[in-house]
VOGU-3710 file (C-alpha; in Angstrom, 3 decimals, decimal comma):
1> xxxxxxxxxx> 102,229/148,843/132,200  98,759/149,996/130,475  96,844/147,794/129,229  95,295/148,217/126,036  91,652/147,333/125,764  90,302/146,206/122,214  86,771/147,620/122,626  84,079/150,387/122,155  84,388/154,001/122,476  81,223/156,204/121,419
11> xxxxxxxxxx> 82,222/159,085/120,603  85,039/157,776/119,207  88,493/159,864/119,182  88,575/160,822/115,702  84,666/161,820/116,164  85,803/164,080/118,856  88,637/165,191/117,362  86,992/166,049/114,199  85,092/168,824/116,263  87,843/169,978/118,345
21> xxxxxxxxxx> 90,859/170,452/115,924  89,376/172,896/113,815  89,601/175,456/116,593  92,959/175,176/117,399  95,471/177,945/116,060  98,142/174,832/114,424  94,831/173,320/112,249  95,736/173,779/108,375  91,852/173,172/107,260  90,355/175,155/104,842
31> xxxxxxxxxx> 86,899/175,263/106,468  85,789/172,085/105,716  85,108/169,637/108,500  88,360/167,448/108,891  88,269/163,752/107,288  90,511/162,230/109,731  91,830/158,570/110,414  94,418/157,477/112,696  97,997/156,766/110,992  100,372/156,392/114,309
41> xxxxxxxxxx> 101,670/157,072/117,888  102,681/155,633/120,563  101,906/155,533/124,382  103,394/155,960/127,701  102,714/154,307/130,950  101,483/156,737/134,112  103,405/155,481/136,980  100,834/155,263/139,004  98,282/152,990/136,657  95,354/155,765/137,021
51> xxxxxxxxxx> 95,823/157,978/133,433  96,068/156,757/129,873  98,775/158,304/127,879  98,915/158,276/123,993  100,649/160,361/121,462  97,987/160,323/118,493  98,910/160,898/114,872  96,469/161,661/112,836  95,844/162,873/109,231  93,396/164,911/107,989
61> xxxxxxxxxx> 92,485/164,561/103,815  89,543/167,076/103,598  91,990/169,148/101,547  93,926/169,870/98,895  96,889/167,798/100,712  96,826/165,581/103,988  97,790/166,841/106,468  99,522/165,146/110,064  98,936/166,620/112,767  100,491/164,935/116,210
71> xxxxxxxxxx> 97,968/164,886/119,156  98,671/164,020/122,616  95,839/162,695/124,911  95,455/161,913/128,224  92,627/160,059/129,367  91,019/159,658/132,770  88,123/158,667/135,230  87,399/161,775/136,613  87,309/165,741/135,400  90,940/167,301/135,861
81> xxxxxxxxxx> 90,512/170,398/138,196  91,683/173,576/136,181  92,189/171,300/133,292  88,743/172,621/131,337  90,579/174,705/128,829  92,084/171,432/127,782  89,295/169,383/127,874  88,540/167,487/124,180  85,505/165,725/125,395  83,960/162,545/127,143
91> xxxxxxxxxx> 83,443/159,406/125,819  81,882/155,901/126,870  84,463/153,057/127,170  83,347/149,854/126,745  85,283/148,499/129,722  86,215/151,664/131,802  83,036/153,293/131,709  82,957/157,171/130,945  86,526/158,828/130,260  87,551/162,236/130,597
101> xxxxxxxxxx> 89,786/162,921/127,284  92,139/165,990/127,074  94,395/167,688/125,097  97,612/165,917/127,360  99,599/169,271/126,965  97,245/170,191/129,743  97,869/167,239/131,880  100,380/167,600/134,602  100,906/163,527/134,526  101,463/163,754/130,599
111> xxxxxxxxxx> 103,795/166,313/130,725  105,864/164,525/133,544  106,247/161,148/131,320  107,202/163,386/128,476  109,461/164,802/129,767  110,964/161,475/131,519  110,856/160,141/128,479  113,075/163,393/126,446  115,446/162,444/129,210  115,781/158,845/128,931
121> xxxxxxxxxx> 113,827/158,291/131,836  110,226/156,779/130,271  110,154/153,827/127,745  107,506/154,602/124,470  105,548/151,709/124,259  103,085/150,592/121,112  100,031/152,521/120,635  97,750/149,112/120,305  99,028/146,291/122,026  100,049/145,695/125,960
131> xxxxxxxxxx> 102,949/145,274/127,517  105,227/145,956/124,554  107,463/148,456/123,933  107,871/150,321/120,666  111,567/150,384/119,574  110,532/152,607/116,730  110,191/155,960/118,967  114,020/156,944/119,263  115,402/159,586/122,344  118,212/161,855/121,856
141> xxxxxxxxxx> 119,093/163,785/125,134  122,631/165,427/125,536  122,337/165,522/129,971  122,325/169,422/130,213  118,574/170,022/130,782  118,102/167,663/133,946  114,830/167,633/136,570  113,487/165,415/139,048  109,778/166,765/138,684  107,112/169,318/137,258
151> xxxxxxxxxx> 106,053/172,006/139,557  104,250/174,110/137,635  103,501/174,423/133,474  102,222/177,334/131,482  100,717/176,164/127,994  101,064/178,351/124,740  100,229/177,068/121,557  100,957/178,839/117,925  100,632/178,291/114,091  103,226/175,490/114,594
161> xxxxxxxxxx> 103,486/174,202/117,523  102,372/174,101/121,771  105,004/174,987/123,924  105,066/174,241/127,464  107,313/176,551/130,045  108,045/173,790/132,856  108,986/175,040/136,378  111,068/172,206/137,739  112,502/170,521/140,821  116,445/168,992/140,083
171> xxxxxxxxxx> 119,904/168,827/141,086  121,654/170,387/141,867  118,902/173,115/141,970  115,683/173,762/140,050  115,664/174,580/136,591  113,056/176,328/134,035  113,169/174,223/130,908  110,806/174,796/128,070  108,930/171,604/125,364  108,190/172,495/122,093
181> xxxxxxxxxx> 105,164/169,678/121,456  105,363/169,869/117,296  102,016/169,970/116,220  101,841/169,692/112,673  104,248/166,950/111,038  106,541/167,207/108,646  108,862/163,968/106,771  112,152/164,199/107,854  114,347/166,785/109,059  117,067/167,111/112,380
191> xxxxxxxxxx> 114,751/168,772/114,295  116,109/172,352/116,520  119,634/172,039/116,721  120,162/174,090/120,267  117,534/171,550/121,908  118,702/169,193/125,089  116,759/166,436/123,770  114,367/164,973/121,272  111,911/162,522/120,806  111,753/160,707/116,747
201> xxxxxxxxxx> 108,759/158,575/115,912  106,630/157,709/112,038  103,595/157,444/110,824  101,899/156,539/107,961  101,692/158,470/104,759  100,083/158,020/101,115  102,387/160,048/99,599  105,626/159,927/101,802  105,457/155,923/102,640  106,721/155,891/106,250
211> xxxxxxxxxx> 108,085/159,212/107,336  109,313/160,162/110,494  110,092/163,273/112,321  110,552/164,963/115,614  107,357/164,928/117,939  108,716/166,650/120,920  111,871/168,882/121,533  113,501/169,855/125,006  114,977/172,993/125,630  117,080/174,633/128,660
221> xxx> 115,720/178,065/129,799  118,340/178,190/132,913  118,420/178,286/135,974
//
């Protein structure tokens, strides 16, 4: 499981993400340079112990209204080949050194523990402690839109949300299924009622408390 270190990072991840959200095509700013903090997530575990995996909340009050906007980051030791498009920045760890931070919808080891996880297969665990799983992140996954790995992903983000066409291995035969990564957050609601799965998690709100809504949605293109 990761492990969680309680130390520096300079830049930090809101300092880097106050420079990099604005140009994304989901960011609700007015122009004004986001005032962000972090108000939830969670985090996954990479398999093989080499890639950090968190999915960020965080809410931006330089406006009229906050707004939540759900982040997912990968981070790593080393640049990810083809992966600059994606790239958020670099930042020095206190413990690991210098890490490679990306926008995770661009990581091929992200992607593959989300979507083990929209199938039941990955177990969310608590964005700041080790070793402990977070009950709060709830699954929903009806067993149509099975695969066994990630061959390929093509990454196209709107007004809304990012949403990654998967070209899969399975059984009994490969399948094209499609994520919708929900980028800007919104209390409550079912969340797409033709999807194959789901993933639920909160946050933390001023005004709404402790909402909670759909992060990630999985969808079955066919065969």
């Amino acid at each position: 499981m990761a492990i969680i270190h309680h130390t520096t990072m300079v830049p930090t991840k809101l300092e880097l993400l106050t420079s990099w959200l604005p140009s994304q095509p989901w960011y609700r700013g007015s122009g004004d340079e986001p005032v962000l903090s972090r108000t939830g997530g969670f985090r996954l575990d990479d398999p093989e112990g080499e890639v950090g995996i968190e999915f960020m909340v965080t809410t931006d009050e330089s406006g009229d209204r906050p707004v939540s906007y759900h982040v997912p980051l990968s981070y790593r030791a080393a640049p990810l080949h083809g992966a600059d498009q994606g790239l958020i920045g670099t930042s020095e760890h206190g413990v690991l050194g210098r890490r490679w931070i990306y926008d995770g919808t661009h990581d091929p080891v992200l992607v593959g523990q989300l979507l083990a996880l929209l199938q039941g297969h990955a177990e969310p665990q608590s964005q700041s402690a080790s070793h402990t799983p977070d009950p709060s992140v709830t699954v929903r996954f009806d067993g149509s839109a099975l695969a066994t790995g990630v061959v390929s992903t093509t990454v196209t983000s709107g007004p809304h949300d990012t949403r990654l066409t998967l070209d899969t291995t399975g059984s009994p035969s490969a399948r094209r299924l499609a994520i919708r990564v929900i980028r800007v957050l919104e209390p409550g609601g079912a969340g797409p009622a033709d999807a194959a799965g789901q993933v639920t998690a909160g946050w933390r709100s001023s005004a709404h408390g402790e909402p909670r809504a759909v992060f990630a949605a999985l969808f079955d293109s066919g065969s």
